[in-house]
C-alpha positions, 0 to 999 in steps of 0.5 A, a space after each residue: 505573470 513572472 515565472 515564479 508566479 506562475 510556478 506558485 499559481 500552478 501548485 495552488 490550482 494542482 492543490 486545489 483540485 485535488 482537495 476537490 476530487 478527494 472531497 467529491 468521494 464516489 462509491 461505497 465507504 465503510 460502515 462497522 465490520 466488513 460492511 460497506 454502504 451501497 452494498 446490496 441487501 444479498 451481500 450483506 445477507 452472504 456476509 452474514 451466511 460466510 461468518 456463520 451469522 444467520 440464526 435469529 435476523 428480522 426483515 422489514 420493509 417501507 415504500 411507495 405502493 404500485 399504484 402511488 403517483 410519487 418516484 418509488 422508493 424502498 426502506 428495508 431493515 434487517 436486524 439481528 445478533 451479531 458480534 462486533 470486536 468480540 463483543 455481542 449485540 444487536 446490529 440494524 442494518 438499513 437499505 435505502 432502495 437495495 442500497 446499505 446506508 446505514 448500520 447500527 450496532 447495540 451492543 450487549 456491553 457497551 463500555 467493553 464494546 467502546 474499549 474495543 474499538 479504542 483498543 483497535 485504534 478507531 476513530 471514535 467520538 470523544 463524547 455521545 452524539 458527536 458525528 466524526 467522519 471515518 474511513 471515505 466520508 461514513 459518519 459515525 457517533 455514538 449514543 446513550 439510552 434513557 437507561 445507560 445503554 450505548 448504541 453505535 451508528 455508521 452511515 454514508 451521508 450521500 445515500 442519507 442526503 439522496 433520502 432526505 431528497 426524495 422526502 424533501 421533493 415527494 412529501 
């Protein structure tokens, strides 16, 4: 190979792997707020304390008992009211295992929930169950209820694809 080629070949491969690199992202990514997926169910819970944001939140919790045969898992929900951008709702957080994998925000005003975000420059989806990708690899849509309302979902496909794995295998 002359040395131009090799030259070329050299950057295609330096290109390459770092597309593959950046494509393989590990570690937590951002969800709505000052949230991350991976963080822990005391996290969000300090989070919440810090912004005065405690009044009025529910906790629930799904998994395999003590004496089930399959790998344990835990689902747990914690929701309340909660402001995002100026603007109140109802906010869902899910944990997988102790891990924030997904947030859902309801919010009071919908349309004035969505001119915030465009307003903050946001990447938001140009119509309602449209997934784009934000920040690292978090997934985000938007959705419409039977009666107008708008729903905003954040999640970390790689802690939904280690859920839908454990399903997958222990169903």
């Amino acid at each position: 190979m002359n040395p131009v080629g090799l030259r070329s070949f050299q950057f295609f491969l330096f290109f390459a792997l770092c597309f593959f690199i950046g494509c393989a992202s590990k570690g937590p990514t951002r969800l709505c707020g000052n949230f991350q997926s991976y963080q822990a169910l005391e996290d969000v819970r300090a989070e919440l304390s810090r912004s005065g944001q405690t009044s009025g939140w529910t906790e629930e919790s799904q998994g395999t008992s003590p004496t089930d045969r399959r790998p344990p898992y835990k689902l747990t929900y914690l929701s309340g009211p909660l402001k995002l951008s100026g603007i109140d709702g109802h906010l869902k957080f899910t944990f997988y295992n102790g891990q924030l994998m997904e947030t859902q925000f309801s919010p009071q005003k919908g349309g004035d929930y969505m001119t915030a975000l465009r307003n903050e420059n946001a990447k938001v989806p140009q119509k309602p169950a449209e997934e784009i990708v934000t920040d690292r690899r978090t997934r985000f849509r938007f959705d419409v209820g039977s009666n107008g309302s708008l729903s905003f979902t954040w999640y970390d496909p790689k802690l939904e694809n280690e859920w839908k794995k454990w399903v997958a295998s222990n169903s």
